[in-house]
N, C-alpha and C positions, 0 to 999 in steps of 0.2 A: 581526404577531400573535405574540405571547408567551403562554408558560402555565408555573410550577412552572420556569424557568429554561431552559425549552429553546426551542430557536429553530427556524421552520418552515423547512423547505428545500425540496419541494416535492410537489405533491398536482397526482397526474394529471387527477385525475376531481372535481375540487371538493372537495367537505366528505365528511368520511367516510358522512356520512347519505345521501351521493348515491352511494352505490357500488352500483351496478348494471348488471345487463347485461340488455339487453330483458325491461325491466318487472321482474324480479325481482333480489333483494339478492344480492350474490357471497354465494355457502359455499364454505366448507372451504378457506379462503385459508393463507396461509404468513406466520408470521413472520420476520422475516430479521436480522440485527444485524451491525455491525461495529464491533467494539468499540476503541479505541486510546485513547493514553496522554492525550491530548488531549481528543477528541472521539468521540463514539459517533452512528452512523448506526442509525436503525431504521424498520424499513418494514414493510408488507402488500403481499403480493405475492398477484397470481392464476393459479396454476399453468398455465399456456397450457404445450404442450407444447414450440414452437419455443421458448420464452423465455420466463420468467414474467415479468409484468408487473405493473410496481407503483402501486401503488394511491395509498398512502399514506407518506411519509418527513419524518422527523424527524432533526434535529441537537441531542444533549444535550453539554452538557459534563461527560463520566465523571465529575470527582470530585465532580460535585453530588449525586451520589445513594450511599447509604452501599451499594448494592447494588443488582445487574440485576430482580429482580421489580420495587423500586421502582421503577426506571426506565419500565420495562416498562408499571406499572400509570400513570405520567404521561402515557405513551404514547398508551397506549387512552382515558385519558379524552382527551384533548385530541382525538385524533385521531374522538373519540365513535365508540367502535368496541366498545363494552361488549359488544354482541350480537352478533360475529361469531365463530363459529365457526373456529377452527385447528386444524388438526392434523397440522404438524408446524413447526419451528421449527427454526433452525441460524443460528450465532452465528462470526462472525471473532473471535479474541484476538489481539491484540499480545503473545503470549507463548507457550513450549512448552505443550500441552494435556500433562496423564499421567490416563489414565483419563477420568474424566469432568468432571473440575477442569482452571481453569489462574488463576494468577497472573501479570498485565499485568506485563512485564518492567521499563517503565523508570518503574511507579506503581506504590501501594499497594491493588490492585484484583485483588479476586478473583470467580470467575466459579464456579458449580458447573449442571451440568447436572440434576441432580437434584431443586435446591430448586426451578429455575423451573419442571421438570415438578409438581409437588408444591403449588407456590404458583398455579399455573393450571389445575389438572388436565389438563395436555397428556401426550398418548398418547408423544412420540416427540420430544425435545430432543438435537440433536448441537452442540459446542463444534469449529470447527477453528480450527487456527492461523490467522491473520490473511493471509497469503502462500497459504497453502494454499486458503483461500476466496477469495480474490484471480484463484490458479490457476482455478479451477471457471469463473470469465467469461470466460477467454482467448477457446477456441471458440467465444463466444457473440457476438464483438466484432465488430460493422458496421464495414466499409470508414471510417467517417466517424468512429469513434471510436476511430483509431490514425493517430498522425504516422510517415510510414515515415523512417527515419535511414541506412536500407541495403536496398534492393530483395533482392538476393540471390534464392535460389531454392528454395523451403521441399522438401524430398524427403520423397517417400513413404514414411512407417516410420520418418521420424525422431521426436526429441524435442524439447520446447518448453522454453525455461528463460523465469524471471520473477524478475527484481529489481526492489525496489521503495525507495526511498530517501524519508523523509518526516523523522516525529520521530525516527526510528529507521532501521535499513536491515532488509530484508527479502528471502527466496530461497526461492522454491522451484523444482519442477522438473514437469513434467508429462511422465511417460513413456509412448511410446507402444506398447501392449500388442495388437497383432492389431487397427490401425484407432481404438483407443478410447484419449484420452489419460486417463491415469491421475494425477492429482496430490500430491505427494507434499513434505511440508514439511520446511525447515531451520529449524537456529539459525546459518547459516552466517554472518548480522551478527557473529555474537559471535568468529569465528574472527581469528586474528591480520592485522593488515595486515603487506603484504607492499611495501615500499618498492622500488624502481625507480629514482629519478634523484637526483640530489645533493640537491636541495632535498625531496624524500621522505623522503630521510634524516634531514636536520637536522629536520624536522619529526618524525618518526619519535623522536628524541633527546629533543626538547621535552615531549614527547607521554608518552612515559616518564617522565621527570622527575615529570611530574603526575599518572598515573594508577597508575604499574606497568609495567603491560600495554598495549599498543596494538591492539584491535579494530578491525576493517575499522569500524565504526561512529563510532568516535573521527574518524572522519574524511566517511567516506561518509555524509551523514546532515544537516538541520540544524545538530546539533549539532557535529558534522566542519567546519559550516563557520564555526561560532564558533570553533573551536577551531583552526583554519587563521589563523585574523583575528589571535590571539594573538601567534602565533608570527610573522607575518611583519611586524605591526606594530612595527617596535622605535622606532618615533615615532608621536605622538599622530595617530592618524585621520584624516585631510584631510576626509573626511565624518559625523566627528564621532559613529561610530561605539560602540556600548558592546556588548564579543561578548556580557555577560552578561545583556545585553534581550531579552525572548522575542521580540522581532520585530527580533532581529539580521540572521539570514539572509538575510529579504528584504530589508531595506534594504543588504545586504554586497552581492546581486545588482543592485538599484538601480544604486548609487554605481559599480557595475563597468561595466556598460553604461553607462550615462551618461559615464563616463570620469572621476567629480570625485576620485575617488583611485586613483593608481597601485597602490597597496598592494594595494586591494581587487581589482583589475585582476588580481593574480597572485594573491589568493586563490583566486578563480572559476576561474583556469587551473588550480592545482591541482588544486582541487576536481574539474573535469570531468574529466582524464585522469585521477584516481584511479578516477572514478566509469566510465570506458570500461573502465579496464583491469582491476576487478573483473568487470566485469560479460563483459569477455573472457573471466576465469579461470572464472568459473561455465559459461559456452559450453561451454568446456573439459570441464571437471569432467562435463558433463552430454551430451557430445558432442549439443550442440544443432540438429541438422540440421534441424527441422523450425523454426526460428526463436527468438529473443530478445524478450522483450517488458518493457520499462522501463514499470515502474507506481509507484504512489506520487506525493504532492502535490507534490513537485520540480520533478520530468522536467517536465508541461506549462507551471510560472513558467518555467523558464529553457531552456528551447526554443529559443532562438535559438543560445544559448551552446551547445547539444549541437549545433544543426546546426552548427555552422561547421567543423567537422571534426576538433578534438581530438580528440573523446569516441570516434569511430570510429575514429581513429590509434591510439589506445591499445589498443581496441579490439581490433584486428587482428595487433597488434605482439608477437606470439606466434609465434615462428620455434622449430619447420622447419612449423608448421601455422598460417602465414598463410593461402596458398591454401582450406585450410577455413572460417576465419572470416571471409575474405572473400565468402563464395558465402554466409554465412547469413543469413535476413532479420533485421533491426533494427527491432522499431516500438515508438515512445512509448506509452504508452491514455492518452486522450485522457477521458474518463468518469471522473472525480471520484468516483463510488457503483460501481468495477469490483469492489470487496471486498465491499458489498453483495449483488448482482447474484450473485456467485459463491455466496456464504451460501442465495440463495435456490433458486439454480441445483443446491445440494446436495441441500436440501429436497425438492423437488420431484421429485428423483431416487432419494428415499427415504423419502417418505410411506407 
């Protein structure tokens, strides 16, 4: 089922005309959105107190629409949802919010909170960063929608951190304030990488050459791992490989599990010990006692490659404060719509 370019992803409860809850029509439901440089998630949620629940979700491709109302109004028709009642709405951005605006960091997509209230007549529209409504679902995540990568032992009063690595890399942190975590966004992808072993380096070198500057994201990131492929190829592909294909990455993971190129084989090593030993430094940074949660479309494709134990080597490999990042829990999310979810999880908490 197609409509206006966007593609279904999933409908709890059937057809929007079917949304009901004993005999009568949900009101005052929640719009939710997660916006990325890629692809935009948008849903109807119904405020249920434990956990809103979604109705209705939709997958558009961002730069099909010259702007979010439009998007917004393909939405509802499609979703035939003309006569429902919202009143309140909250949006993930792939990018720093200032104010009430933000501009998608690695597209030419901008967001304002004020035209969509304006263009819908909604009472109460909030824009967070994409990581930061990412944050909002942590607490909300069921046993079955997180792979643990280190049991550890979460302490009372600590902090959560959340790194999420996709088309981009993404950080934030959720602190915890007298019982209540409190979430709270980075642009920490954009901060420099920080090189570690000989082959960090000369990638680190290569990486300069081309860019300038070397962001943890040059690296940590789909695009990190095109840009790994580069450099370690200094002969043509053995799996025939092109890093400039938008479906490099996963075929770089392919070819690496499979074993059909060695090359590709140390690409993915790279790759994941960068991706443990950032995500150690953010621990760090945020003395994460109360746990690490790896989110983003990555961590569950390559799952196998994070268990085997680099990711957590790296991980750890922060001396004289291994013994701490040892003891702290690691888990993947597992949930594909956790930046959704979090969007709506805001909403609902501030309607």
């Amino acid at each position: 089922m197609r409509a206006n370019g966007l593609h279904v992803r999933r409908e709890v409860q059937g057809t929007a005309t079917k949304m009901k809850e004993n005999g009568a029509e949900v009101k005052n439901m929640m719009l939710a959105g997660d916006i990325g440089g890629t692809k935009t998630l948008l849903g109807l949620f119904d405020p249920l107190p434990a956990r809103p629940r979604p109705l209705v979700i939709r997958s558009f491709p961002t730069l099909a629409f010259e702007a979010l109302p439009a998007m917004i109004r393909a939405f509802m028709k499609d979703a035939d949802a003309g006569d429902v009642a919202i009143d309140a709405a909250c949006f993930g951005v792939a990018g720093p919010v200032i104010g009430d605006a933000a501009t998608l960091t690695n597209v030419p997509f901008r967001v304002e909170a004020r035209g969509v209230e304006s263009a819908f007549g909604l009472r109460r529209v909030k824009l967070l960063n994409d990581l930061e409504a990412m944050a909002y679902s942590v607490p909300m995540l069921h046993e079955s929608e997180v792979h643990v990568l280190q049991e550890g032992e979460a302490l009372r009063g600590g902090n959560i951190a959340l790194i999420a690595a996709g088309t981009g890399l993404g950080e934030a942190l959720l602190h915890n304030v007298d019982g209540r975590f409190v979430p709270s966004p980075t642009e920490a992808g954009h901060s420099d990488f920080a090189a570690r072993t000989e082959r960090e380096f000369t990638l680190v070198r290569a990486l300069t050459q081309r860019y300038g500057r070397v962001e943890v994201e040059r690296v940590v990131s789909g695009l990190g791992l095109s840009n790994i492929h580069r450099v370690v190829h200094t002969e043509p592909c053995a799996a025939g490989i092109d890093p400039s294909d938008p479906g490099a990455p996963a075929a770089i993971y392919a070819a690496a599990q499979e074993r059909r190129c060695q090359s590709c084989v140390e690409v993915l090593d790279i790759f994941v010990e960068a991706y443990g030993a950032e995500a150690g430094n953010l621990a760090l940074r945020t003395v994460a006692t109360g746990g690490v949660f790896i989110g983003g479309g990555i961590a569950p494709k390559i799952l196998p490659a994070l268990a085997r134990g680099a990711f957590m080597r790296a991980f750890r490999a922060k001396s004289p404060l291994e013994p701490m990042l040892a003891k702290m829990p690691v888990k993947v999310i597992l949930n594909a719509e956790a930046g959704l979810l979090g969007a709506a999880v805001f909403a609902a908490a501030h309607r």
